[in-house]
Each structure stands twice: as C-alpha cells, then as structure tokens.
GUMAR-464207 format. One record per atom (N, C-alpha, C): atom name; chain; residue number from 1; residue in three letters; z negated, y negated, x negated. Coordinates in pm, 1 decimal. Layout:
("CA", "A", NUM, "ALA", (Z, Y, X))
...
END
This chain:
("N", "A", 1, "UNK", (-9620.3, -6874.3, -10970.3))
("CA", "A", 1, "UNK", (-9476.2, -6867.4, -10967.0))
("C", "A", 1, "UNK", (-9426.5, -6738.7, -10901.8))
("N", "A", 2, "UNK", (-9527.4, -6604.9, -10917.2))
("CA", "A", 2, "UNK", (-9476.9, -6510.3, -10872.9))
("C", "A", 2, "UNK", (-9437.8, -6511.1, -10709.0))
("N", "A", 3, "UNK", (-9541.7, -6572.9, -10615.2))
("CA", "A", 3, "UNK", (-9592.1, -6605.0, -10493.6))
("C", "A", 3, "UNK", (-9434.4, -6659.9, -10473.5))
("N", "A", 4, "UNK", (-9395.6, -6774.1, -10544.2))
("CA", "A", 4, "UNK", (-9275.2, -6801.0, -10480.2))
("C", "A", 4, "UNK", (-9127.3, -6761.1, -10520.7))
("N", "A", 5, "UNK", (-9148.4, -6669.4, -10614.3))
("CA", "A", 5, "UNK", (-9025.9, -6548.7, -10586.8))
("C", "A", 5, "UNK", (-9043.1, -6427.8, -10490.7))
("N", "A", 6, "UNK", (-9158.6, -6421.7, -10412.2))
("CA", "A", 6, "UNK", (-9189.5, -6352.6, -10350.2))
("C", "A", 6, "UNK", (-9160.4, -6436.0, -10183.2))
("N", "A", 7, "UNK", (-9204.6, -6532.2, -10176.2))
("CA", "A", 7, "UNK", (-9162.6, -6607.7, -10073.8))
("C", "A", 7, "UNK", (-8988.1, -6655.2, -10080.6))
("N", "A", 8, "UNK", (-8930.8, -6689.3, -10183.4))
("CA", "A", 8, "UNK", (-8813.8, -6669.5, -10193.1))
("C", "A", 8, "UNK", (-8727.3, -6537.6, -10058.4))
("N", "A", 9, "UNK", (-8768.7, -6458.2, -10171.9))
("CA", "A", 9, "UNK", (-8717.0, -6329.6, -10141.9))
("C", "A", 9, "UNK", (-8757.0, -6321.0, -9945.4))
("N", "A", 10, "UNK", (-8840.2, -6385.3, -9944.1))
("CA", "A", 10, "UNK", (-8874.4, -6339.0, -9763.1))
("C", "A", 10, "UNK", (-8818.0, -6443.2, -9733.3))
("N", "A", 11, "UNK", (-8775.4, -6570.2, -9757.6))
("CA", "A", 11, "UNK", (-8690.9, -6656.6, -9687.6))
("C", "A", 11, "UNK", (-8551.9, -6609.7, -9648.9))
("N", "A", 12, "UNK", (-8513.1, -6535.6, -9738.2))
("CA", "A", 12, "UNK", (-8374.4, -6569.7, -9801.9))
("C", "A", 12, "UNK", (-8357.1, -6431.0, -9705.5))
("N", "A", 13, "UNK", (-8467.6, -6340.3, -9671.9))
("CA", "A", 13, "UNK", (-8443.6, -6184.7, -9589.7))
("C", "A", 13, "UNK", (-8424.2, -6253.1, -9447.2))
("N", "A", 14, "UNK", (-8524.6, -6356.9, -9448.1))
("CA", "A", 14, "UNK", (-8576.2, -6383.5, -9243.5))
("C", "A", 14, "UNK", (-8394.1, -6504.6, -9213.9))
("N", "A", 15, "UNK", (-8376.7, -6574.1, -9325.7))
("CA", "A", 15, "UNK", (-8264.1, -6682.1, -9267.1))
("C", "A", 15, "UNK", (-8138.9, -6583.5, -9304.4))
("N", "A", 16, "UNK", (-8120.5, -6495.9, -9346.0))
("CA", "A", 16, "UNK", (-7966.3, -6384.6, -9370.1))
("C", "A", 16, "UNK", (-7979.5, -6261.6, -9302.4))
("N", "A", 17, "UNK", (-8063.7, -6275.8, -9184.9))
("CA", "A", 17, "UNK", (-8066.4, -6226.0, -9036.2))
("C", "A", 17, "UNK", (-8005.1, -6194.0, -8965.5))
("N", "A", 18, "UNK", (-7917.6, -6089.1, -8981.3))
("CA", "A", 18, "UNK", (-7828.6, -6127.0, -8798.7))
("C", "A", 18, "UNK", (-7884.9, -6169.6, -8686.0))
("N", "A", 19, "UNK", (-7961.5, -6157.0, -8668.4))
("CA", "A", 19, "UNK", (-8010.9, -6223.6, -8547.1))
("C", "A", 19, "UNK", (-8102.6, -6374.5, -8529.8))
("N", "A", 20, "UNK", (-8159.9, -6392.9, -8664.8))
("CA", "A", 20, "UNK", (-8162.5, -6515.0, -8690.8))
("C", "A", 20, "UNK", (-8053.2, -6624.3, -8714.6))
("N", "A", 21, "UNK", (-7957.4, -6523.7, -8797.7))
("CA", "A", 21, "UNK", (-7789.9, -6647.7, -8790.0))
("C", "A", 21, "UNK", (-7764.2, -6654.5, -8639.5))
("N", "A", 22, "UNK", (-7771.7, -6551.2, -8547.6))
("CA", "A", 22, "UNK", (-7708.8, -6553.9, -8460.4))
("C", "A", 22, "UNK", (-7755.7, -6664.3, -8354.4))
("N", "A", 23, "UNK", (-7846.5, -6649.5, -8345.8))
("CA", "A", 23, "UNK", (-7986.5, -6736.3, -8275.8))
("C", "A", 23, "UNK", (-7945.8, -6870.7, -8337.0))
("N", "A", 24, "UNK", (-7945.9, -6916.8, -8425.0))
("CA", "A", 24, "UNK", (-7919.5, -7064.2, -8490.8))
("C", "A", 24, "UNK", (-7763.5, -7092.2, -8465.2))
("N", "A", 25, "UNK", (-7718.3, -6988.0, -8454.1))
("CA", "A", 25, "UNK", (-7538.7, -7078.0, -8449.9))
("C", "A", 25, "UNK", (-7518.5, -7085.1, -8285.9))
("N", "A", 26, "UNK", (-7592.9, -6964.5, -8249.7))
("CA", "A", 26, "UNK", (-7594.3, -6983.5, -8089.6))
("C", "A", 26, "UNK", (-7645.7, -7144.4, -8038.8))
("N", "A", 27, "UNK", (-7771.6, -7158.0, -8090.8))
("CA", "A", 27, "UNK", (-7867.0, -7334.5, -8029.2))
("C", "A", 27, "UNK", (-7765.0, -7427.9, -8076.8))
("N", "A", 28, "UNK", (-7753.9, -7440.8, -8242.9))
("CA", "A", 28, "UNK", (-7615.2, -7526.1, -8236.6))
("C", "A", 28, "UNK", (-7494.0, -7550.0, -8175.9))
("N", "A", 29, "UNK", (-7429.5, -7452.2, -8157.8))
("CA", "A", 29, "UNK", (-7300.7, -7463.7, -8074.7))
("C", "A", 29, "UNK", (-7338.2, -7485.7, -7937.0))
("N", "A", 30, "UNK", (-7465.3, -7460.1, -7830.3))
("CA", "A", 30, "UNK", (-7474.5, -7489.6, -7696.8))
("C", "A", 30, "UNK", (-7554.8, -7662.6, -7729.3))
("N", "A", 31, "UNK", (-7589.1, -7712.1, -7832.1))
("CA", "A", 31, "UNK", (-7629.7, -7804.2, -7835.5))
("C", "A", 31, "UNK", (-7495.6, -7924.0, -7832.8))
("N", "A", 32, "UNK", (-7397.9, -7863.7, -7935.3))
("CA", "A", 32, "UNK", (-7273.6, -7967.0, -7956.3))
("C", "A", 32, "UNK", (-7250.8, -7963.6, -7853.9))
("N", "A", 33, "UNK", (-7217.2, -7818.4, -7702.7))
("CA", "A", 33, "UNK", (-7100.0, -7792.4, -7589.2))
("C", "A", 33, "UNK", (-7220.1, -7930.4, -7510.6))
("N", "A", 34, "UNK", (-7308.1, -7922.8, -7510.6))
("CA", "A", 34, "UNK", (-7377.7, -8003.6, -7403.5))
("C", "A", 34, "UNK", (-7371.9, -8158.1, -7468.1))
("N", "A", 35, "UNK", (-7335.8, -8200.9, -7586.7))
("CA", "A", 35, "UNK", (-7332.3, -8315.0, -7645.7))
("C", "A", 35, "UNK", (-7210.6, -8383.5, -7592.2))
("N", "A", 36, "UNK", (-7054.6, -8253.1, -7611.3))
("CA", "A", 36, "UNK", (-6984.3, -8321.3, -7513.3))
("C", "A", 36, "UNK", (-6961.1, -8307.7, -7411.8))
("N", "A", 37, "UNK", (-7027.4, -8301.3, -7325.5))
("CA", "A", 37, "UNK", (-7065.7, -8263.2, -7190.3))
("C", "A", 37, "UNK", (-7081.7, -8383.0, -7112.4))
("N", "A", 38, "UNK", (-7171.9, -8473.1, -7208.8))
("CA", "A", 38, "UNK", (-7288.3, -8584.1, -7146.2))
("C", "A", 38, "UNK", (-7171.1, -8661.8, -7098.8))
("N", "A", 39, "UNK", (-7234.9, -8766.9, -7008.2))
("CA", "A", 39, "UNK", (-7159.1, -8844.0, -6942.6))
("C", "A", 39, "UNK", (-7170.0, -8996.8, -7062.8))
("N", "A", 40, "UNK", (-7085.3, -9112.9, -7089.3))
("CA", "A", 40, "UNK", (-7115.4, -9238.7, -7160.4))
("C", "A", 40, "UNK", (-7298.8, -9297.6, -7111.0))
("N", "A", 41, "UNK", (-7312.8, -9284.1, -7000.7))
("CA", "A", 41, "UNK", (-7471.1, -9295.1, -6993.8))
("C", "A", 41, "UNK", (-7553.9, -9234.0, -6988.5))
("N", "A", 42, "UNK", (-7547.0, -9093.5, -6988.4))
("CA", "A", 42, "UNK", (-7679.1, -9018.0, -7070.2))
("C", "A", 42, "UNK", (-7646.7, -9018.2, -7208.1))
("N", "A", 43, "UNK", (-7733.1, -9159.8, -7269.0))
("CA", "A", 43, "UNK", (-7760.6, -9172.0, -7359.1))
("C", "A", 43, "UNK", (-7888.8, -9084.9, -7441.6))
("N", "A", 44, "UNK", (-7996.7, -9074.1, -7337.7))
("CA", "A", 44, "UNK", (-8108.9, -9027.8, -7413.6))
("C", "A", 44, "UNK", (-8133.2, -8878.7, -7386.0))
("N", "A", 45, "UNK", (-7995.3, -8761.7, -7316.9))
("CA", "A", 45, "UNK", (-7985.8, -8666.5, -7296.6))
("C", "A", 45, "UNK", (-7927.1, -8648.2, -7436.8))
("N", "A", 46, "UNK", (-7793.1, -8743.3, -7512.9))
("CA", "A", 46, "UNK", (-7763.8, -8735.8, -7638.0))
("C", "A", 46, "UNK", (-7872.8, -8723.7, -7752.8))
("N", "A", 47, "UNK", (-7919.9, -8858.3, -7717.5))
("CA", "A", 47, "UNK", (-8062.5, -8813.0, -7836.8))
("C", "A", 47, "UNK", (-8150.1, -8723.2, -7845.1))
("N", "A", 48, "UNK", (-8165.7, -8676.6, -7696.6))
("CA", "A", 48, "UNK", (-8289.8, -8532.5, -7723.6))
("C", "A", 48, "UNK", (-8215.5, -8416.8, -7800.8))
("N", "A", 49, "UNK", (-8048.1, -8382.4, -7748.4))
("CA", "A", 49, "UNK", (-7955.2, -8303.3, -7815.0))
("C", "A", 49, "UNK", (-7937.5, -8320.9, -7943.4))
("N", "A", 50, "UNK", (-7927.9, -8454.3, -7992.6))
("CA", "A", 50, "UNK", (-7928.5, -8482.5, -8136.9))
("C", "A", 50, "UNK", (-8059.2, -8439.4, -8246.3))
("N", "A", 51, "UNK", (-8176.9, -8453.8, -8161.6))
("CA", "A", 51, "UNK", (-8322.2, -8441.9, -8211.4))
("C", "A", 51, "UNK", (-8307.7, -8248.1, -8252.6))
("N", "A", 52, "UNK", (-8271.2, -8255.2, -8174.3))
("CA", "A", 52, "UNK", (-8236.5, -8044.5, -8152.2))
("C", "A", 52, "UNK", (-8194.4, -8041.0, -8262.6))
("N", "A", 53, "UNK", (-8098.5, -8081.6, -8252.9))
("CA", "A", 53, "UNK", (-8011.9, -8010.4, -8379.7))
("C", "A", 53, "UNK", (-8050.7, -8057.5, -8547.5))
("N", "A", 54, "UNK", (-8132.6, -8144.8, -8528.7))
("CA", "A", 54, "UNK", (-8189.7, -8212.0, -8631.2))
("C", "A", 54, "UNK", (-8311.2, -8124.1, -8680.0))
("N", "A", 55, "UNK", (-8391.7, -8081.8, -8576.5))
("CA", "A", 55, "UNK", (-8471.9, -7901.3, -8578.9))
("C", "A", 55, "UNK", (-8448.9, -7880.3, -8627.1))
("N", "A", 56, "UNK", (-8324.5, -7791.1, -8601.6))
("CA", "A", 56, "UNK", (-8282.3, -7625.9, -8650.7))
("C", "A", 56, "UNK", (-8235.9, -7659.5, -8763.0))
("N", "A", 57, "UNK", (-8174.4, -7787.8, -8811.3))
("CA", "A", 57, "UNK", (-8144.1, -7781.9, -8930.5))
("C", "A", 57, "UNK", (-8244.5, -7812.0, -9016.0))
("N", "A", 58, "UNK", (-8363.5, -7862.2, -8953.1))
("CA", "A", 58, "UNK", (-8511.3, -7849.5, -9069.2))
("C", "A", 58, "UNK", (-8530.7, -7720.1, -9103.2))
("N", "A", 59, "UNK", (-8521.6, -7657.2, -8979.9))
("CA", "A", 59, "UNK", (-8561.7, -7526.2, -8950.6))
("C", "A", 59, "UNK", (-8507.3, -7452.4, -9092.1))
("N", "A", 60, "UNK", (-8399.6, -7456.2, -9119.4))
("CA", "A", 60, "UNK", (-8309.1, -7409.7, -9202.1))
("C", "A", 60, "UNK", (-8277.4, -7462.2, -9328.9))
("N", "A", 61, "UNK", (-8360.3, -7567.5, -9331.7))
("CA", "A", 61, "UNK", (-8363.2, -7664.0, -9461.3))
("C", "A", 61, "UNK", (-8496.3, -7607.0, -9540.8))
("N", "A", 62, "UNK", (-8582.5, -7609.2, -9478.7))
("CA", "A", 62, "UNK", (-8733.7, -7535.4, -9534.9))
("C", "A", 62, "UNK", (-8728.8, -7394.1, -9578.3))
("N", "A", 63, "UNK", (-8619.9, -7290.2, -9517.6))
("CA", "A", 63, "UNK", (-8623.5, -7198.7, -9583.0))
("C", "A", 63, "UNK", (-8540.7, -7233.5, -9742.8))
("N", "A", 64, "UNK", (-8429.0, -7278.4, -9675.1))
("CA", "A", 64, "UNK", (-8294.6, -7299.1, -9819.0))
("C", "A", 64, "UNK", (-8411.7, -7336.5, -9962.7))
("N", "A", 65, "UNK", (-8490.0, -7458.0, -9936.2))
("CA", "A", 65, "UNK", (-8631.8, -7496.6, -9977.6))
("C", "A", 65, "UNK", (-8675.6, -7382.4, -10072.2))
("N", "A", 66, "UNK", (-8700.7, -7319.8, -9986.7))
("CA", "A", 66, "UNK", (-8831.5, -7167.3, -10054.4))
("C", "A", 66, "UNK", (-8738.4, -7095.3, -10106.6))
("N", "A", 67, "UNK", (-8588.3, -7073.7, -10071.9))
("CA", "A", 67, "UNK", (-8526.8, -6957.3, -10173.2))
("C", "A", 67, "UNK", (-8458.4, -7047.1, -10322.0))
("N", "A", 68, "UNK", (-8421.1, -7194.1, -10287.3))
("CA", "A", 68, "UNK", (-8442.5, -7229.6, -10439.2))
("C", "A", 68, "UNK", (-8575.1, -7247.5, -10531.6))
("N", "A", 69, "UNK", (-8665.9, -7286.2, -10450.6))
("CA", "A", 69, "UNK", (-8769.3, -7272.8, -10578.7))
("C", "A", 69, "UNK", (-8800.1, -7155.4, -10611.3))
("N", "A", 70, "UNK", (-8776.9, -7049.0, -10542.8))
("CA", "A", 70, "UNK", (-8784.9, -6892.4, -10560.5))
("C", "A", 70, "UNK", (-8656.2, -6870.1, -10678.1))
("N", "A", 71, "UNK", (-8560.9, -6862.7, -10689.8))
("CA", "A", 71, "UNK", (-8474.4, -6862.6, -10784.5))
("C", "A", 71, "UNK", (-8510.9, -6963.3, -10910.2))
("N", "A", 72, "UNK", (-8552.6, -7110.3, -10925.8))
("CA", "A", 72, "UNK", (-8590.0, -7120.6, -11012.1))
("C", "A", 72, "UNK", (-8762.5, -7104.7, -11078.8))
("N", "A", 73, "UNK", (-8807.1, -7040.3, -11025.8))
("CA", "A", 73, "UNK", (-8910.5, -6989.5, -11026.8))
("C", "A", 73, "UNK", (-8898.1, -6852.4, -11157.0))
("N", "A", 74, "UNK", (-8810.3, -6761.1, -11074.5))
("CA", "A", 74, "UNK", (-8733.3, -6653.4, -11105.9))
("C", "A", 74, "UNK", (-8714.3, -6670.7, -11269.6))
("N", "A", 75, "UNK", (-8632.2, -6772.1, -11265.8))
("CA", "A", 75, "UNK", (-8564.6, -6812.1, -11440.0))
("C", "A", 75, "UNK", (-8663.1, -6889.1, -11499.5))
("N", "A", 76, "UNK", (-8783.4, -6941.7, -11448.5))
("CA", "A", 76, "UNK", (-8887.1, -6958.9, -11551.8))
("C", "A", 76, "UNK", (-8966.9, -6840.9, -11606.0))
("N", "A", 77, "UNK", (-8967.5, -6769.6, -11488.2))
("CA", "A", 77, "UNK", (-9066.0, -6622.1, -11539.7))
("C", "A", 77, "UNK", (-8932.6, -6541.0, -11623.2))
("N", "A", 78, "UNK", (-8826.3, -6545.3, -11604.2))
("CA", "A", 78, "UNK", (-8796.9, -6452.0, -11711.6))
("C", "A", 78, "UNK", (-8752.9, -6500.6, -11808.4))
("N", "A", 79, "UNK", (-8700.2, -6656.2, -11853.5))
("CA", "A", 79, "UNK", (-8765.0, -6722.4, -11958.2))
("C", "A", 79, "UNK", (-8852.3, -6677.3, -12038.6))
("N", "A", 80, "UNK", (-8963.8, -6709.0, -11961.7))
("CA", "A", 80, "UNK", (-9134.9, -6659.0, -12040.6))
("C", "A", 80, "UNK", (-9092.6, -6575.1, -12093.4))
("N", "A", 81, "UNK", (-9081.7, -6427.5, -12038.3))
("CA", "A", 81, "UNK", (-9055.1, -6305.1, -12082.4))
("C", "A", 81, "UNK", (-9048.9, -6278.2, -12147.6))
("N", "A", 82, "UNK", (-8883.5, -6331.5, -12165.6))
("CA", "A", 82, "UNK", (-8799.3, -6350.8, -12270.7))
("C", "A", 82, "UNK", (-8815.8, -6361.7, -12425.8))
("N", "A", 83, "UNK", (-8914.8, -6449.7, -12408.5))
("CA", "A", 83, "UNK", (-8977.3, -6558.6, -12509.9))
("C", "A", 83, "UNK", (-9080.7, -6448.5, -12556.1))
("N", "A", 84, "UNK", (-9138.4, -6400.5, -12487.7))
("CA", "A", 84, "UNK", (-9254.3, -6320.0, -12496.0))
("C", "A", 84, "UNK", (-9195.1, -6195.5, -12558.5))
("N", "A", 85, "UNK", (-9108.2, -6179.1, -12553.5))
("CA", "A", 85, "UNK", (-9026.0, -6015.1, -12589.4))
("C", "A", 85, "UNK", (-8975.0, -6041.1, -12731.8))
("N", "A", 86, "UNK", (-8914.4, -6153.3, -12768.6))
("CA", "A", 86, "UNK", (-8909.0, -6172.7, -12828.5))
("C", "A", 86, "UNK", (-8997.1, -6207.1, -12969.1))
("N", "A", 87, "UNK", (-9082.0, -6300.4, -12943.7))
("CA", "A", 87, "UNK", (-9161.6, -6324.6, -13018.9))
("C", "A", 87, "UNK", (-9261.1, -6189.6, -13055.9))
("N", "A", 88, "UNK", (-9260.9, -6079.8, -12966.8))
("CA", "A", 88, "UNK", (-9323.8, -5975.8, -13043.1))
("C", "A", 88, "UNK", (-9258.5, -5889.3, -13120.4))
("N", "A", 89, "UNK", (-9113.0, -5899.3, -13137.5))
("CA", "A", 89, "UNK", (-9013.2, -5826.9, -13194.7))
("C", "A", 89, "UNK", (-9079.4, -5898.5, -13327.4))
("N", "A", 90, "UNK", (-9042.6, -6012.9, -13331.3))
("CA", "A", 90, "UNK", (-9051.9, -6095.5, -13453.1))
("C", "A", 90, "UNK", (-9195.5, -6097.0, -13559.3))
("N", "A", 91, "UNK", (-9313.9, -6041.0, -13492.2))
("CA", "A", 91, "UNK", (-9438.0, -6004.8, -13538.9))
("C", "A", 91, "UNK", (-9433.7, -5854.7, -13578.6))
END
C-alpha cells in the first residue's frame, strides 16, 4: 500500500506539471482546431483525430488512476494506524 501512496504522490507531481498541463491542453486544442478544419469527407482524418484525443485522455486517465488509489491507499494506512495507536493506549 505504501508503493502506491508513493506512486500516487508521483502521479499527481508528473500530471500537475506546467509543462505537462501545458503539453496536454496544447495536443487537445490543436487536435479539436484540426477536427474542425476537416473537410465532410475526411472522414478517417476525423477518426485518427478522434483516436488522439482518446490517448491523451488515457494518458490522463491512468495517472487520475494512481493518485486515487494512492489517496485511498493513504486512508487505509492511517486507518491501521489509527487502530494501532489506539489499541495500545487501551493495553
């Protein structure tokens, strides 16, 4: 559990990036400008654009991923703790 409050914590550093936000809102927004760009028959210039953006939002889904199980990760270990702190008060 520790591993993934630790991976948490490096998700949540690498995707609240300036230059990683910047980089991702940059590909998105030149992905939409070229979406409406396309002509009614580049159809499969749409879908490769669509596939893109379907990426970056994995891209960005796998971290979101690692910083919630990192947070509840977080509140199981200090749960334990908790429990643990307690129960030696009580002995």
């Amino acid at each position: 559990m520790e591993d993934q409050v630790r991976q948490a914590g490096e998700a949540e550093h690498i995707l609240s990036h300036p230059l990683v936000r910047s980089a991702l809102l940059a590909l998105k927004a030149d992905a939409y400008e070229k979406i409406e760009s396309t002509k009614p028959s580049q159809t499969a210039e749409r879908e490769f654009l669509y596939h893109r953006i379907q990426a970056i939002n994995g891209f960005e889904s796998q971290f979101t991923y690692h910083i919630e199980e990192g947070r509840m990760a977080r509140g199981m270990i200090e749960e334990y703790r908790a429990r643990q702190s307690a129960k030696r008060r009580r002995t």
